[in-house]
KEKE-3310 file (N, C-alpha, C; in steps of 0.2 Angstrom, whole numbers, plus 5000, padded with zeros to 4 digits):
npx = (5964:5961:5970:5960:5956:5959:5967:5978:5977:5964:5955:5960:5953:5939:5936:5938:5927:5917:5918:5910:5899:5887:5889:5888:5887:5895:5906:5916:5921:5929:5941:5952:5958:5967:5970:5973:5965:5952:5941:5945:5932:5935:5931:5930:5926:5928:5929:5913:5908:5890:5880:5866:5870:5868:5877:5881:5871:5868:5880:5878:5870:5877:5886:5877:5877:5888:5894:5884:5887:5901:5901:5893:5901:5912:5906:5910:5921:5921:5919:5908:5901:5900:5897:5904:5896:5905:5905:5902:5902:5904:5911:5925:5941:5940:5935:5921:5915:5918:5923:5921:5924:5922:5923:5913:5900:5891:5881:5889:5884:5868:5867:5880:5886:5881:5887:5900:5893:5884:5874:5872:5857:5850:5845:5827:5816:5811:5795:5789:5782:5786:5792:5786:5788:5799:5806:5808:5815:5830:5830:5831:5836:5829:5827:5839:5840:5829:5824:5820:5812:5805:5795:5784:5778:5766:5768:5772:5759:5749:5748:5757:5769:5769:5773:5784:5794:5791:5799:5810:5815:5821:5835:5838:5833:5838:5854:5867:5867:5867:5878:5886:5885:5887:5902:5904:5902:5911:5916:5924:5931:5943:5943:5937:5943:5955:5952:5945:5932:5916:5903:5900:5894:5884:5876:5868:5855:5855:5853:5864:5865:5863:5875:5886:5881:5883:5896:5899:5890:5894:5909:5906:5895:5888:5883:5871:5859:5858:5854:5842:5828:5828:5837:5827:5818:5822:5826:5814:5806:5815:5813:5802:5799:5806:5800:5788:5791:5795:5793:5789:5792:5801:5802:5811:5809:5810:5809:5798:5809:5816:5829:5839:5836:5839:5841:5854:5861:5848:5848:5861:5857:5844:5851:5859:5847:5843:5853:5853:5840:5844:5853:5845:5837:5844:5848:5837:5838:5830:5833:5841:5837:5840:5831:5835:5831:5818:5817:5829:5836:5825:5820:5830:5826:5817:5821:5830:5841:5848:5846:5830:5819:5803:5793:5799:5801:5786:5781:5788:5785:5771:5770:5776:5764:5757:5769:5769:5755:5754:5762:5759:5764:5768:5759:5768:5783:5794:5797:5814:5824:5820:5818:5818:5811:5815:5813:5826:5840:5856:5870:5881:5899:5905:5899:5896:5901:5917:5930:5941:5955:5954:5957:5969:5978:5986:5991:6002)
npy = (5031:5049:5057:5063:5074:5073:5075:5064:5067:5073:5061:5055:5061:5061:5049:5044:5053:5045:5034:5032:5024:5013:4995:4979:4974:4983:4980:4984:4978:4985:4990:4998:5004:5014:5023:5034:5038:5030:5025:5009:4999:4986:4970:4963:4948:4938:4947:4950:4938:4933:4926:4932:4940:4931:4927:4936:4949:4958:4965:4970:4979:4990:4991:4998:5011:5015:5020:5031:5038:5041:5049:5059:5065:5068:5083:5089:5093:5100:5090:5077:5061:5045:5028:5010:4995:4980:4962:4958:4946:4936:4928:4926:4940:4950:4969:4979:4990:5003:5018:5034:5052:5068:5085:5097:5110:5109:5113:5110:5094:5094:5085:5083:5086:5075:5067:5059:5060:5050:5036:5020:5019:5010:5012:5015:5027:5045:5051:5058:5067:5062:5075:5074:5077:5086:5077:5072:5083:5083:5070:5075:5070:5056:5050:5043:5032:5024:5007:5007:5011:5021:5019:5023:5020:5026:5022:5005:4996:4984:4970:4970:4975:4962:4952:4959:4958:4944:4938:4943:4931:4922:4925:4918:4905:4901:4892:4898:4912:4922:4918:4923:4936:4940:4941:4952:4961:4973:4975:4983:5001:5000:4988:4993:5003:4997:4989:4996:4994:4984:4985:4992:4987:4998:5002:4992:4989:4983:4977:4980:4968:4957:4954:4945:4933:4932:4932:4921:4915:4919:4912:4899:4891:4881:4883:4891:4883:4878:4892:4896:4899:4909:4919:4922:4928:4940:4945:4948:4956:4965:4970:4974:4983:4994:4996:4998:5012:5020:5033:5030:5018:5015:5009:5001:4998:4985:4981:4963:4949:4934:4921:4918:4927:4940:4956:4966:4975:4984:4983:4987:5001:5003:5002:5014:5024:5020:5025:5040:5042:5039:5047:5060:5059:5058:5069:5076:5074:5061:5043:5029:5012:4998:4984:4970:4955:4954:4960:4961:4949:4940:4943:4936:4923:4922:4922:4910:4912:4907:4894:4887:4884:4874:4881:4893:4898:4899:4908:4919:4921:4924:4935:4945:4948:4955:4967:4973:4977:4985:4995:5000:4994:4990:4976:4970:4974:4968:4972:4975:4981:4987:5001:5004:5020:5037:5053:5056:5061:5062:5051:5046:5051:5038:5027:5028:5021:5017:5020:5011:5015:5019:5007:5009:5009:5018:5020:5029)
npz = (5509:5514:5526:5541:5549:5563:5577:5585:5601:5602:5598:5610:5619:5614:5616:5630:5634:5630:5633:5645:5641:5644:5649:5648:5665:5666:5660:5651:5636:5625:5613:5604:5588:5578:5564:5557:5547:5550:5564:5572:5580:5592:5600:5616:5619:5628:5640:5640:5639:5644:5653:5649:5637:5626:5610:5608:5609:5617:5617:5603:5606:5618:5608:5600:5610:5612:5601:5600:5609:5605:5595:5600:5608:5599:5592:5601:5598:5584:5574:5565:5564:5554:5552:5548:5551:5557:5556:5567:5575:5590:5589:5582:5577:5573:5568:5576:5570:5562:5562:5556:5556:5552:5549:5554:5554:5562:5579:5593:5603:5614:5623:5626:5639:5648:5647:5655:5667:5665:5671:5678:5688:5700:5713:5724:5716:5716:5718:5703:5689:5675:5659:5644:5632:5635:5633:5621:5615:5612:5604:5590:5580:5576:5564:5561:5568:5564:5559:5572:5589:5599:5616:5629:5645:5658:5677:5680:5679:5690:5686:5674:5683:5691:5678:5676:5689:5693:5680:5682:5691:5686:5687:5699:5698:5686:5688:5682:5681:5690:5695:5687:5686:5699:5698:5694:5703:5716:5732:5740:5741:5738:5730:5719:5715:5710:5699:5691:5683:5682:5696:5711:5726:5736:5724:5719:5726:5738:5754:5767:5776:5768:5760:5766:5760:5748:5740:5741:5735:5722:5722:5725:5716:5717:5728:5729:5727:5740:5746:5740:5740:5748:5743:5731:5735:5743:5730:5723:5732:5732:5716:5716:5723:5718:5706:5709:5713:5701:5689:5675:5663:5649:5633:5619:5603:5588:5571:5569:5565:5559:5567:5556:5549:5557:5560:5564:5562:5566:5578:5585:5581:5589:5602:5600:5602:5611:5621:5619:5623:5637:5641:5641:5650:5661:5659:5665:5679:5679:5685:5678:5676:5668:5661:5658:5658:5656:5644:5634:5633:5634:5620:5616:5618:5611:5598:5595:5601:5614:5626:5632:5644:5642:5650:5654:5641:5636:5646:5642:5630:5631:5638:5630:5623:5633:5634:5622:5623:5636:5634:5618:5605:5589:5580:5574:5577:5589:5607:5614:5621:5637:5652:5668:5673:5686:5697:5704:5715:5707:5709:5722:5722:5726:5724:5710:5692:5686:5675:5665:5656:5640:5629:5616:5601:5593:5576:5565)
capx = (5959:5963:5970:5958:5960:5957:5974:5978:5975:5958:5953:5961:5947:5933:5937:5938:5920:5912:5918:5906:5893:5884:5891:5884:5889:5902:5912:5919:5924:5930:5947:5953:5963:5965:5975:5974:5959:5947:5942:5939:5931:5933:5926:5932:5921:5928:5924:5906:5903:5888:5872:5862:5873:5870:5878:5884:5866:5869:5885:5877:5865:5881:5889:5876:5874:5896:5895:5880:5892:5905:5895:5890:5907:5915:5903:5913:5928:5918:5917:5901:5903:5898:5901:5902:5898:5909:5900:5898:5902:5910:5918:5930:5944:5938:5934:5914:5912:5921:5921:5925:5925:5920:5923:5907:5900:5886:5882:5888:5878:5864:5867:5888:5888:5879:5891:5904:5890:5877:5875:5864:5853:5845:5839:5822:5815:5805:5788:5790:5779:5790:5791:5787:5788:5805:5812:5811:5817:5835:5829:5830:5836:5827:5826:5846:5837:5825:5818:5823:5808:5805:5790:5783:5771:5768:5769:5769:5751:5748:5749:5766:5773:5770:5777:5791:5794:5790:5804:5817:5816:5825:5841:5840:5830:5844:5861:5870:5866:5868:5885:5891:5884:5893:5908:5906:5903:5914:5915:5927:5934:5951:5942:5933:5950:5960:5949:5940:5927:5909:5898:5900:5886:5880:5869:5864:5852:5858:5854:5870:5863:5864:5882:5890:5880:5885:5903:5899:5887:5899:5913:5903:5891:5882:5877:5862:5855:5855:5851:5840:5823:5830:5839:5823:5813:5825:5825:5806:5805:5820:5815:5793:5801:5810:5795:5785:5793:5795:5788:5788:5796:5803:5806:5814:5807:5812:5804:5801:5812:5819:5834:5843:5835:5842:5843:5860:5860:5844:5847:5863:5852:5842:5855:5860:5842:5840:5858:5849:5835:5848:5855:5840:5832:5849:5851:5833:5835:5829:5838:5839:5839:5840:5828:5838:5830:5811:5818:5837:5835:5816:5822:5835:5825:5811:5825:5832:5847:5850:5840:5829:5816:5798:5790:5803:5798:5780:5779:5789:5777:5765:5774:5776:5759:5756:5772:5764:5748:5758:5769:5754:5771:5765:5759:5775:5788:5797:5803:5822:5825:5817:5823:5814:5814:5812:5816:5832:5847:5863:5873:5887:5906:5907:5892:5896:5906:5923:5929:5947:5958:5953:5965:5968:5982:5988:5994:6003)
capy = (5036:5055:5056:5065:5083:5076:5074:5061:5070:5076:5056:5053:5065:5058:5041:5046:5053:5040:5026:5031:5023:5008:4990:4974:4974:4987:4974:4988:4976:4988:4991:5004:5006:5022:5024:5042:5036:5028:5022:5002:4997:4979:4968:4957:4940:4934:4951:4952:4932:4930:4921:4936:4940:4925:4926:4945:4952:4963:4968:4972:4987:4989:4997:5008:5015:5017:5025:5038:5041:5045:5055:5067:5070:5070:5086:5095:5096:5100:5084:5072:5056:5038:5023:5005:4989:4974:4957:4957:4938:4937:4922:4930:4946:4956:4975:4977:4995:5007:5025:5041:5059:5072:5092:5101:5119:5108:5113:5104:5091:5096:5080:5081:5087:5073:5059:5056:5058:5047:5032:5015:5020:5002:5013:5016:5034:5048:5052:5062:5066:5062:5079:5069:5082:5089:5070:5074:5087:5081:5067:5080:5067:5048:5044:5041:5025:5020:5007:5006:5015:5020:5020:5025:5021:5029:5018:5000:4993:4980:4965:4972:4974:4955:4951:4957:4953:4937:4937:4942:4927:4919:4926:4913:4899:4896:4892:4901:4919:4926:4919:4926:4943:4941:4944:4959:4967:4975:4976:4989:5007:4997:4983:4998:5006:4993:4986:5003:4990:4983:4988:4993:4984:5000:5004:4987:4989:4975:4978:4978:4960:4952:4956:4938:4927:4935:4930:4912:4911:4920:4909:4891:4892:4877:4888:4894:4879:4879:4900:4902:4900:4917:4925:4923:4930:4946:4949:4950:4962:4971:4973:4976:4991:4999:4996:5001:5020:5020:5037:5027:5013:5017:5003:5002:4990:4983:4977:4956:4945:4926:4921:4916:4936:4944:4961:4966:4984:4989:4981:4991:5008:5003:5005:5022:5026:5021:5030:5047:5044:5037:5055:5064:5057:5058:5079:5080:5073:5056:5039:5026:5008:4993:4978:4966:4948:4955:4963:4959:4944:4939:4944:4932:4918:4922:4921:4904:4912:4905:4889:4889:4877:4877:4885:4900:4900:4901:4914:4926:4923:4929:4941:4950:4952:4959:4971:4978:4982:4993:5000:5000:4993:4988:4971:4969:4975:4966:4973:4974:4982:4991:5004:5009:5026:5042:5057:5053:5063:5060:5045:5049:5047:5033:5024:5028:5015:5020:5016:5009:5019:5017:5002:5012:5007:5023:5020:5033)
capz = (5510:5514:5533:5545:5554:5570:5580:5591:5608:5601:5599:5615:5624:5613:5617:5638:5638:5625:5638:5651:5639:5646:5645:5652:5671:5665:5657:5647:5632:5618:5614:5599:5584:5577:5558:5556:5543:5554:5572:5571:5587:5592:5604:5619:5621:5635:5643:5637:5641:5649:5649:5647:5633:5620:5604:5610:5607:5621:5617:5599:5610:5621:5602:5597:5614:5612:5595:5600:5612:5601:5588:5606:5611:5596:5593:5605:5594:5578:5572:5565:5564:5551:5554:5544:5555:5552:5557:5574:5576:5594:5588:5577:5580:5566:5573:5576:5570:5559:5563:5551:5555:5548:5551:5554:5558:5567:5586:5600:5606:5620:5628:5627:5648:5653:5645:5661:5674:5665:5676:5681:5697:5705:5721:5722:5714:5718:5713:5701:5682:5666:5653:5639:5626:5635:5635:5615:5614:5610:5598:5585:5573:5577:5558:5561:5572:5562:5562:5580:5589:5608:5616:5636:5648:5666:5681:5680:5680:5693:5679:5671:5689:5694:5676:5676:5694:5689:5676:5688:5696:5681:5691:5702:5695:5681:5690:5677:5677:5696:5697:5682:5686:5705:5697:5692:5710:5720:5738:5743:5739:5732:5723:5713:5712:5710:5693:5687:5681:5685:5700:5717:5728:5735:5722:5718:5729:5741:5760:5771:5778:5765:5757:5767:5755:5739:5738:5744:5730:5719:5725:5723:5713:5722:5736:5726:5728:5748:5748:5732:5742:5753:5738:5727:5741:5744:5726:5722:5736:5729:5711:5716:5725:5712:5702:5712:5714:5695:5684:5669:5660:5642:5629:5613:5597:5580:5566:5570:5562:5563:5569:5550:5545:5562:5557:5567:5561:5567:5585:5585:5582:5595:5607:5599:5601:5619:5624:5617:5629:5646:5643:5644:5656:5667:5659:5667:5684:5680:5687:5672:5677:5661:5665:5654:5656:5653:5638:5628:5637:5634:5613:5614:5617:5607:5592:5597:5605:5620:5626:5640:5646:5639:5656:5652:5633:5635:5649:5638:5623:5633:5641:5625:5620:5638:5634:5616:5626:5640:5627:5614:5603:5584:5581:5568:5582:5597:5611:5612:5629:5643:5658:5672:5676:5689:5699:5707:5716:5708:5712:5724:5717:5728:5719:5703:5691:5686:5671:5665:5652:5633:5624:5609:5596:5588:5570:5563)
cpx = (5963:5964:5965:5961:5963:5963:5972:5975:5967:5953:5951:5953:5941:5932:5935:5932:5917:5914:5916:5900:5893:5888:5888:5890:5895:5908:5918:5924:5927:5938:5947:5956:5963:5971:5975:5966:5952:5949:5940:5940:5931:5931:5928:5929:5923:5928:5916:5901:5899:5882:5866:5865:5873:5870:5880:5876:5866:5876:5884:5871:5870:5885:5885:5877:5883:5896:5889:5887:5900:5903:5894:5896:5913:5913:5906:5919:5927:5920:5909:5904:5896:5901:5898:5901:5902:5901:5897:5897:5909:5915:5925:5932:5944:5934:5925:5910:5918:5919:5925:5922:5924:5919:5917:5905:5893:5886:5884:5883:5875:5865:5877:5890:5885:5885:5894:5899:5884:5880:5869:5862:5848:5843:5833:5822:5810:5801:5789:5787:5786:5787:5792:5790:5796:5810:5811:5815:5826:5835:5827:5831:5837:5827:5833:5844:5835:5828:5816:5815:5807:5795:5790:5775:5771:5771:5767:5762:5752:5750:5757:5769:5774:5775:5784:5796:5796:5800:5812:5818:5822:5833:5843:5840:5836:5852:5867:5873:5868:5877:5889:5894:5887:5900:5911:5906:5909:5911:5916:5929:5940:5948:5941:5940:5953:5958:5945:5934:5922:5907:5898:5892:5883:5874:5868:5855:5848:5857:5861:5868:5864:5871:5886:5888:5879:5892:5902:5894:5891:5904:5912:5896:5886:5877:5871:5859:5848:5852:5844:5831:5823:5831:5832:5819:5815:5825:5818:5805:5807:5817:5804:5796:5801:5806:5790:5786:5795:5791:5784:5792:5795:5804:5806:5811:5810:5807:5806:5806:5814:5825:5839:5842:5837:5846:5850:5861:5855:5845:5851:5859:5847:5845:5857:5852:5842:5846:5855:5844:5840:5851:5850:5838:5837:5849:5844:5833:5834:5834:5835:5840:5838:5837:5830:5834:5823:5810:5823:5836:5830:5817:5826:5833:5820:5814:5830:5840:5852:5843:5836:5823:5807:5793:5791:5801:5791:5779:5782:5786:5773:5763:5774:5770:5757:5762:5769:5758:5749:5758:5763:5761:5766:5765:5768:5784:5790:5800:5809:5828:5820:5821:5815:5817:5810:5815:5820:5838:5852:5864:5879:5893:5905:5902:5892:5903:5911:5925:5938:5948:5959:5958:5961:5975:5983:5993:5996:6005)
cpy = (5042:5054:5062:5072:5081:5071:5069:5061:5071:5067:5053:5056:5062:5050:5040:5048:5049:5033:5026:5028:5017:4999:4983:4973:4978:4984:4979:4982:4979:4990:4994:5003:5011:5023:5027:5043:5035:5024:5016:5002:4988:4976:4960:4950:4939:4939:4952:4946:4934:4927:4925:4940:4933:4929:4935:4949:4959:4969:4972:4980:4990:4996:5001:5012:5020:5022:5030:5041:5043:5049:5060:5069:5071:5080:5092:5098:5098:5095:5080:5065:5051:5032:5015:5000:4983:4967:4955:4950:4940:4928:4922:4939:4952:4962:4974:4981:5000:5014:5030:5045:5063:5080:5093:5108:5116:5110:5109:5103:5092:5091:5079:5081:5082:5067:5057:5057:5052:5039:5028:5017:5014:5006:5015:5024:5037:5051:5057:5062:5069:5069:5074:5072:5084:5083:5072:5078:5087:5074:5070:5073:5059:5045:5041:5033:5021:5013:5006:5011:5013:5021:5021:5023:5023:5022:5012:4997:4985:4973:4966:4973:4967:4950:4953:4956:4945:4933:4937:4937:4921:4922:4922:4905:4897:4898:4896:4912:4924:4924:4923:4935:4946:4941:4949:4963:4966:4977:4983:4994:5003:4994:4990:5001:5002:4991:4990:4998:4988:4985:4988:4991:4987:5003:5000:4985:4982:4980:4976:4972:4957:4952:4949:4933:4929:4934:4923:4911:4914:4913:4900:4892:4886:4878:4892:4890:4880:4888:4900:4904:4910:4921:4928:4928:4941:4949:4950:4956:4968:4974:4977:4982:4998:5000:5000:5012:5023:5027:5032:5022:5013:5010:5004:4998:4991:4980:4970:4951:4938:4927:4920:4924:4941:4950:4965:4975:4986:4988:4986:4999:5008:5004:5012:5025:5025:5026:5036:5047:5044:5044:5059:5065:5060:5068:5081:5078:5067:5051:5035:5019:5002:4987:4974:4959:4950:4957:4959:4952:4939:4936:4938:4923:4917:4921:4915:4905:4909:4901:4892:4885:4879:4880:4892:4906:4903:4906:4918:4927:4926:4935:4948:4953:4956:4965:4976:4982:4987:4999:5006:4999:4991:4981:4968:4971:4970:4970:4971:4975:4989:4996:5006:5016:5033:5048:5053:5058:5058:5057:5050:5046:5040:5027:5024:5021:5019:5016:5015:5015:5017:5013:5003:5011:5013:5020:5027:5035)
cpz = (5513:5523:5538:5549:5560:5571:5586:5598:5606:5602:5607:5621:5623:5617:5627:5639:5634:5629:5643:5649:5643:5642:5649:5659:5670:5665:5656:5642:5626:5620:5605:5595:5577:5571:5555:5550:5546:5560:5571:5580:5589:5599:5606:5622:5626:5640:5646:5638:5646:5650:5647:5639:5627:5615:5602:5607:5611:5621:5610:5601:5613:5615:5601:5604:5615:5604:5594:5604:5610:5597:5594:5606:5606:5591:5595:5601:5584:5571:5572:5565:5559:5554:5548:5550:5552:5554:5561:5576:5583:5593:5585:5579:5576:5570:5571:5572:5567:5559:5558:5554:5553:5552:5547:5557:5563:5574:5589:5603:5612:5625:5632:5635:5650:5651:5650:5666:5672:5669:5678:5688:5698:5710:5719:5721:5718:5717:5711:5693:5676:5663:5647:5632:5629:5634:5628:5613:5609:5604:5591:5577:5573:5572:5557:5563:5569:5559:5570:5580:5596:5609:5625:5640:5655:5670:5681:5682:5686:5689:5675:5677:5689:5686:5677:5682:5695:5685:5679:5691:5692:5684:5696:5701:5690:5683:5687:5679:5684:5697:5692:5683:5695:5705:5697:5698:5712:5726:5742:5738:5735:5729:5717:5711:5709:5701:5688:5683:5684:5689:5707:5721:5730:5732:5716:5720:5734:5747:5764:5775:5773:5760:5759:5762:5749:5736:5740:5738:5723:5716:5722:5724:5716:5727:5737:5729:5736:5748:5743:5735:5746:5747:5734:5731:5742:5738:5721:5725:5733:5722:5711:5719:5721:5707:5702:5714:5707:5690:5681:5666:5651:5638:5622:5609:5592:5578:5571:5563:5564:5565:5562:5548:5551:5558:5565:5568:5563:5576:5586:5586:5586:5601:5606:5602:5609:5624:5623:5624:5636:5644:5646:5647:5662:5667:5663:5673:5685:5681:5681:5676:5671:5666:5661:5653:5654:5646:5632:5631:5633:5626:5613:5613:5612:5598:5593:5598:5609:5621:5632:5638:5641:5645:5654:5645:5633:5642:5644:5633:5626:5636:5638:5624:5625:5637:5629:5617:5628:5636:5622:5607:5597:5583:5580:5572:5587:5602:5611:5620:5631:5650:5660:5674:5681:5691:5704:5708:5711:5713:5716:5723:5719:5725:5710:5702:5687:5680:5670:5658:5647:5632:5619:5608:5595:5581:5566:5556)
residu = (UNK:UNK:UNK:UNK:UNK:UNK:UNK:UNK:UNK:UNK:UNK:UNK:UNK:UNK:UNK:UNK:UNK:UNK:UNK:UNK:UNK:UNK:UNK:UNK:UNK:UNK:UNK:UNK:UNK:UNK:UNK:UNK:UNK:UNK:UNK:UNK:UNK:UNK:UNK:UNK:UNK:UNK:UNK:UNK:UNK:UNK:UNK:UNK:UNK:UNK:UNK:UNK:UNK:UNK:UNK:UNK:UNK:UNK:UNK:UNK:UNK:UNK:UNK:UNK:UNK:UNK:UNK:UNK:UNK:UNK:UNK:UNK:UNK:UNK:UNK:UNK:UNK:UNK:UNK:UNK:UNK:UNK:UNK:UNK:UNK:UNK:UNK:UNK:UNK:UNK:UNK:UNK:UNK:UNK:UNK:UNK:UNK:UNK:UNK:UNK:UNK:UNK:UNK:UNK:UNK:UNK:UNK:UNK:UNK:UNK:UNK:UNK:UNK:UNK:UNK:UNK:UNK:UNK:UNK:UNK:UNK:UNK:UNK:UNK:UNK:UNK:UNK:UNK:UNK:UNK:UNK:UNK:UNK:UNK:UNK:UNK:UNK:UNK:UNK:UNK:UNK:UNK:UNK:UNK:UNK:UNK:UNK:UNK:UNK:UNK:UNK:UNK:UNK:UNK:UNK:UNK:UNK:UNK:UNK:UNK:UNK:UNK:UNK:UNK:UNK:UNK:UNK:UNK:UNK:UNK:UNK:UNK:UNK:UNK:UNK:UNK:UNK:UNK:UNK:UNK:UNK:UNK:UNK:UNK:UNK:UNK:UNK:UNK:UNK:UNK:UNK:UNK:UNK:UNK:UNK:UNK:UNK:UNK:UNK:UNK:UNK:UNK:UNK:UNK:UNK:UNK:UNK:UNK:UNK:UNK:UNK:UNK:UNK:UNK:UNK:UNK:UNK:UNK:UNK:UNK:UNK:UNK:UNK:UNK:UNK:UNK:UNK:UNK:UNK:UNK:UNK:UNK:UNK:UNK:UNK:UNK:UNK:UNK:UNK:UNK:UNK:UNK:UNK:UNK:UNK:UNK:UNK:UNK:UNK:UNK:UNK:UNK:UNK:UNK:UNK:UNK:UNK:UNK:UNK:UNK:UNK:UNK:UNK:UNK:UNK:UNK:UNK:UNK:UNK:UNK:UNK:UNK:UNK:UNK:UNK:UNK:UNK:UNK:UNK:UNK:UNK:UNK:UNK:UNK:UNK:UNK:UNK:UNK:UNK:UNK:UNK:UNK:UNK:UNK:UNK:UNK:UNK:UNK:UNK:UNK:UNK:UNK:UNK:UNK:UNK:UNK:UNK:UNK:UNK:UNK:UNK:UNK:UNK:UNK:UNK:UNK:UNK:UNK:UNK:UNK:UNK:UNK:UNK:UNK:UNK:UNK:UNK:UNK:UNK:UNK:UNK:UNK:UNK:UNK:UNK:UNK:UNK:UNK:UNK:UNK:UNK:UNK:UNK:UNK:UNK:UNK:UNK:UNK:UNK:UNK:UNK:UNK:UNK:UNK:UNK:UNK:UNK:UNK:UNK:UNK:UNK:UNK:UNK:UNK)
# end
């Protein structure tokens, strides 16, 4: 194939604001290789392991929300952007996503300034009423999505608060998922330097008291056992808050399918589609936070992804049909993921997650 305009350095740029996109605990597993033809993107497993993650399903939301992200910022240098998926199997080293290029006289993207500030906010928000019609206004072109499809409701209702509350609790109850995701914090200014990766604890939305018993259950995972009654306790609190100060809460659907028919391309476009709105929302002032086990989570078990007890299974059946109702989602759809969101200051640097420095190959 015919070699591409875009030079080196010009990649180099794209690549540096398209890695502010969202990764699970800000793994950042993508790594680059770039043969003057096309960008294949591939994808590190043992990055991305994690129990919220079966079968990379989050890592397959993860890529569209990376390849909007490149299509905005490639924008700026009068470039469009296609792309082919490969198989998306994290068992295998084959790339995940095939990017081409293409010279445009299109405008640059309205959302391109918010790329390097956009960012997860866990603090609680400030009352403040969603522009519904101006939060469109940048989805000028959602049939790229379909059949991905967003939808909104105001303030959680008393009944949707207590579930997904509820659901939270599966952070502690299953041994698994808390220690995985105490990995990824960071303590101090160095660690954060040190590893430009995962989540600095300020805006975990973790009380300075309780910061001692997060490396002990990190560290030995048995520790749950004896703490989980307290941690359970402190994290109900913590997510009915954030809930509780919430505009609205946005969710994404797809068509339903089984798990043998797992439509892979449309889950991807669901992550393209919700990055479009996480800009938005951030270019309008609003904080984004991803409620992942009520949602990409919830999905995962509902398609025989990841096991889980029959207690587990049958609240989230029922969970569903309570999210369709909120939502007003169509029968034929499933949720896929959810964020809550509101009025919110900007993060301070020091709260933001930092990212490491694109592993890209250049082939010449």
């Amino acid at each position: 194939m015919e070699k591409m305009n875009l030079s080196n350095s010009q990649l180099q740029l794209i690549l540096a604001k398209a890695n502010f996109s969202p990764s699970g605990d800000n793994s950042q597993p993508w790594s680059y290789v770039w043969n003057q033809v096309s960008l294949q993107i591939f994808h590190n497993s043992a990055r991305a392991q994690h129990p919220l993650n079966p079968q990379g399903i989050a890592s397959m939301i993860s890529l569209g929300m990376l390849l909007t992200a490149v299509q905005i910022a490639a924008s700026e240098f009068g470039f469009s952007t296609t792309y082919q998926l490969g198989q998306m199997n994290p068992e295998n080293n084959d790339f995940w996503a095939q990017v081409h290029f293409i010279q445009t006289q299109e405008k640059i993207s309205s959302l391109a300034d918010v790329l390097e500030t956009r960012s997860t906010d866990r603090r609680p928000y400030i009352s403040g009423n969603l522009d519904r019609k101006r939060l469109k206004e940048p989805l000028s072109q959602q049939s790229v999505f379909f059949p991905a499809t967003w939808h909104s409701c105001g303030p959680p209702s008393s009944q949707l608060l207590d579930y997904i509350s509820n659901a939270e609790q599966l952070l502690t109850d299953d041994p698994h998922i808390l220690p995985a995701t105490l990995k990824w914090l960071r303590f101090t200014h160095s660690q954060v330097q040190k590893t430009k990766d995962g989540m600095h604890w300020s805006n975990m939305g973790v009380k300075f008291w309780e910061l001692p018993s997060i490396p002990l259950i990190r560290d030995f995972p048995m520790a749950l056992k004896l703490l989980r009654p307290i941690v359970k306790s402190q994290n109900k609190f913590r997510i009915e808050d954030q809930l509780k100060s919430s505009s609205e809460l946005i969710c994404v659907s797809i068509p339903d399918s089984t798990q043998s028919s797992l439509n892979k391309s449309t889950i991807v476009k669901a992550g393209g589609l919700m990055m479009e709105l996480w800009l938005s929302l951030n270019k309008m002032g609003f904080g984004v936070q991803p409620l992942t086990i009520v949602s990409t989570f919830a999905f995962s078990i509902k398609h025989g992804l990841s096991p889980a007890s029959t207690k587990w299974k049958h609240f989230f059946e029922t969970g569903e049909a309570l999210l369709k109702n909120e939502f007003s989602i169509a029968t034929n759809n499933t949720p896929i993921w959810i964020v809550r969101t509101g009025k919110s200051p900007g993060l301070s640097i020091s709260m933001r997650t930092l990212r490491m420095a694109p592993i890209l190959k250049i082939i010449e």
